[in-house]
KEPAZA-501297 format. One record per residue (C-alpha): residue in three letters; x, y, z. Coordinates in steps of 0.2 Angstrom, whole numbers, padded with zeros to 4 digits, always signed. Each point is the difference from the previous one (the first is absolute). Layout:
AlaXYZ...
***
This chain:
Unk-0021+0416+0138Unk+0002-0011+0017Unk-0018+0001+0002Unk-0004-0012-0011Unk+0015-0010+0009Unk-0007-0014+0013Unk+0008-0010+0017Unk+0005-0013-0008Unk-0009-0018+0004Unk+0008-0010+0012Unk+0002-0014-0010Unk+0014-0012-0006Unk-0007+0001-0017Unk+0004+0019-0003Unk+0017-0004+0007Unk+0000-0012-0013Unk-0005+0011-0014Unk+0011+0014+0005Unk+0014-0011-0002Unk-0005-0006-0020Unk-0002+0021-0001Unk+0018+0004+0007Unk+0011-0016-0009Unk-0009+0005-0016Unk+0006+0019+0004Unk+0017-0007+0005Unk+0004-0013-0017Unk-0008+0012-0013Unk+0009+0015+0004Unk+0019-0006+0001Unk+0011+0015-0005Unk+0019+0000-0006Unk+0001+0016+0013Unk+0000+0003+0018Unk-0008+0016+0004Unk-0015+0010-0004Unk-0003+0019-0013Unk+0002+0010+0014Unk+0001+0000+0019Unk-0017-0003+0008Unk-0005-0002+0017Unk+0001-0012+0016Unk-0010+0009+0014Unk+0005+0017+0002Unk+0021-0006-0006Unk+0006+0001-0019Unk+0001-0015-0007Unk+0014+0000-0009Unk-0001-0011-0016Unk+0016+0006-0012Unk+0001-0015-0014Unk+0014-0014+0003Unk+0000-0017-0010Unk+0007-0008+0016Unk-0013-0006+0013Unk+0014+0001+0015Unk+0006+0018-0005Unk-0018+0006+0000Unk-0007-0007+0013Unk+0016+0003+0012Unk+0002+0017-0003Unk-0017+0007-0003Unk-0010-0013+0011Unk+0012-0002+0014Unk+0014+0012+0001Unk-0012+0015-0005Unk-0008-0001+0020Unk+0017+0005+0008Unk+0001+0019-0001Unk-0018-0001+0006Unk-0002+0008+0018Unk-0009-0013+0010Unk+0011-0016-0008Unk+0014+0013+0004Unk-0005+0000+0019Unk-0005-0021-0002Unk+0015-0005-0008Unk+0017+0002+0008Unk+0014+0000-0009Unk+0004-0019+0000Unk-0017-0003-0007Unk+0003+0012-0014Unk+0015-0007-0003Unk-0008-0018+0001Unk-0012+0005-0012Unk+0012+0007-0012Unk+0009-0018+0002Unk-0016-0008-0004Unk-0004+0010-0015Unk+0019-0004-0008Unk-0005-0017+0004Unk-0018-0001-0006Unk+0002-0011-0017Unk+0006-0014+0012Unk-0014+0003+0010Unk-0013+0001-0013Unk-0003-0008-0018Unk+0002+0012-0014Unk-0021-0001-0005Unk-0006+0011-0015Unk-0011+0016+0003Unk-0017+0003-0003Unk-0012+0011+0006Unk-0001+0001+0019Unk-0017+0007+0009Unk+0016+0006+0011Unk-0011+0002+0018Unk-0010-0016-0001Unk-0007-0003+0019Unk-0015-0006+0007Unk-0008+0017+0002Unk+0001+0004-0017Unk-0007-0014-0007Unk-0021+0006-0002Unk-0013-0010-0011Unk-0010+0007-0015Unk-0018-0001+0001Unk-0002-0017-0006Unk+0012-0005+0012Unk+0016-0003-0011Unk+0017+0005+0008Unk+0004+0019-0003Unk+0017+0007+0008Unk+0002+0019+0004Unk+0015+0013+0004Unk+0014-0007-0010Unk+0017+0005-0001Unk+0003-0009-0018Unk+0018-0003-0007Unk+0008-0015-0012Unk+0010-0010+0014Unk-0001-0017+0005Unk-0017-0008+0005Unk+0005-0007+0016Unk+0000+0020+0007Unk-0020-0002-0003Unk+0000-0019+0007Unk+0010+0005+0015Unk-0009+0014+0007Unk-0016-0011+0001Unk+0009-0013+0008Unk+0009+0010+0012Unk-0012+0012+0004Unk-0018-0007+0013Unk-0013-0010-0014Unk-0014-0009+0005Unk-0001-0018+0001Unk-0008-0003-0017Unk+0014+0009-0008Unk+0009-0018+0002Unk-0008-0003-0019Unk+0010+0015-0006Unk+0017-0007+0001Unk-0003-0017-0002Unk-0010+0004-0018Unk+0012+0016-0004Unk+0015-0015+0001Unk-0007-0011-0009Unk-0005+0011-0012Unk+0018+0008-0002Unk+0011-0014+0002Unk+0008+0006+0017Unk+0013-0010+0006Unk-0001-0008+0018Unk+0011+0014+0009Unk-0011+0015-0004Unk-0006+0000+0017Unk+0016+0001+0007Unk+0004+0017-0012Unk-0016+0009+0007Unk+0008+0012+0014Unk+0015+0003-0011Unk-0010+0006-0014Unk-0013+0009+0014Unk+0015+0010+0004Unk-0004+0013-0008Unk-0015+0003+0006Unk+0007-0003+0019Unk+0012+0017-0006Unk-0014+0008-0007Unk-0011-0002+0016Unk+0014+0007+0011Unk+0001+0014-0012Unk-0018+0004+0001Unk-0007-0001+0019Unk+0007+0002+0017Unk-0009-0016+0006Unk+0009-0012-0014Unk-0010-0018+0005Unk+0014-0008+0004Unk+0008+0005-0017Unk+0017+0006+0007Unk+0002-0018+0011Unk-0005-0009-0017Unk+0015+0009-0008Unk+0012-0002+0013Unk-0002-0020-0001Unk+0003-0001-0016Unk+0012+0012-0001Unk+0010-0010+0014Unk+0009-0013-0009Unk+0009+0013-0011Unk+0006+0012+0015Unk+0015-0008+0001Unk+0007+0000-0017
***
């Protein structure tokens, strides 16, 4: 089925239409349930997707916490960062607004965003689940995007109505794929200082 998949055009335009295709995912899907069927998959690592009607619960204990029993984050993490991140996850509804779910791509990074033949945005290898739609925002904007990905965000927020500190959420919601990194390869990109930095603040108590 990739093989009728294309690069896709470097061009601000498909940045703009893959941001009407993702807020129109994001607005028409809102569910009263966090969570997915069954557990599916992010990478190699079972993502775990039991159903919660809290955002917070879910996304602390199967987004976050989930990573720590995990032999690399073991060997990243030391035992004040685990503890930090446990502070942070008991904290996380001061941290982050209680948004609805809806159905997330889950894994959404440049390098799985293709184009159809025709050139319209077409997005590969997701990890789905009903969670908040900043998880997708946030690993675009975290991860490396081209320059003409800049229309992306600016459309996708006008589009949704995001409030002027979303930008200022992003490497808290990417946390969970800073963990997941860790998790998956010896050579995490940086991903382990990422988490550190965040994790800082709540190291203390």
């Amino acid at each position: 089925m990739l093989s009728v998949l294309r690069e896709r055009p470097a061009e601000e335009a498909f940045w703009g239409q893959l941001a009407h295709a993702l807020a129109r995912l994001h607005t028409s899907t809102v569910h009263d349930r966090f969570g997915w069927e069954r557990d599916n998959w992010l990478g190699r690592y079972r993502q775990v997707n039991m159903w919660t009607t809290d955002g917070h619960e879910f996304f602390a204990r199967n987004r976050l916490l989930r990573w720590l029993p995990e032999r690399r984050v073991r060997a990243a993490l030391d035992e004040r960062d685990r503890r930090a991140l446990e502070r942070l996850c008991e904290r996380l509804a001061d941290l982050l607004p209680a948004n609805p779910a809806c159905l997330t791509h889950g894994d959404l990074w440049v390098q799985n965003v293709l184009a159809t033949a025709d050139g319209m945005p077409a997005v590969i290898d997701p990890a789905v689940s009903y969670t908040w739609a900043e998880v997708d925002l946030a690993h675009l904007w975290c991860s490396p995007h081209p320059p003409e990905a800049k229309r992306f965000f600016s459309t996708y927020a006008e589009l949704t109505g995001l409030d002027d500190d979303w930008r200022a959420r992003m490497p808290l919601v990417q946390l969970r794929q800073s963990l997941a990194l860790i998790a998956m390869f010896d050579h995490d990109w940086g991903a382990a200082d990422q988490v550190r930095a965040i994790l800082r603040p709540f190291r203390a108590g």
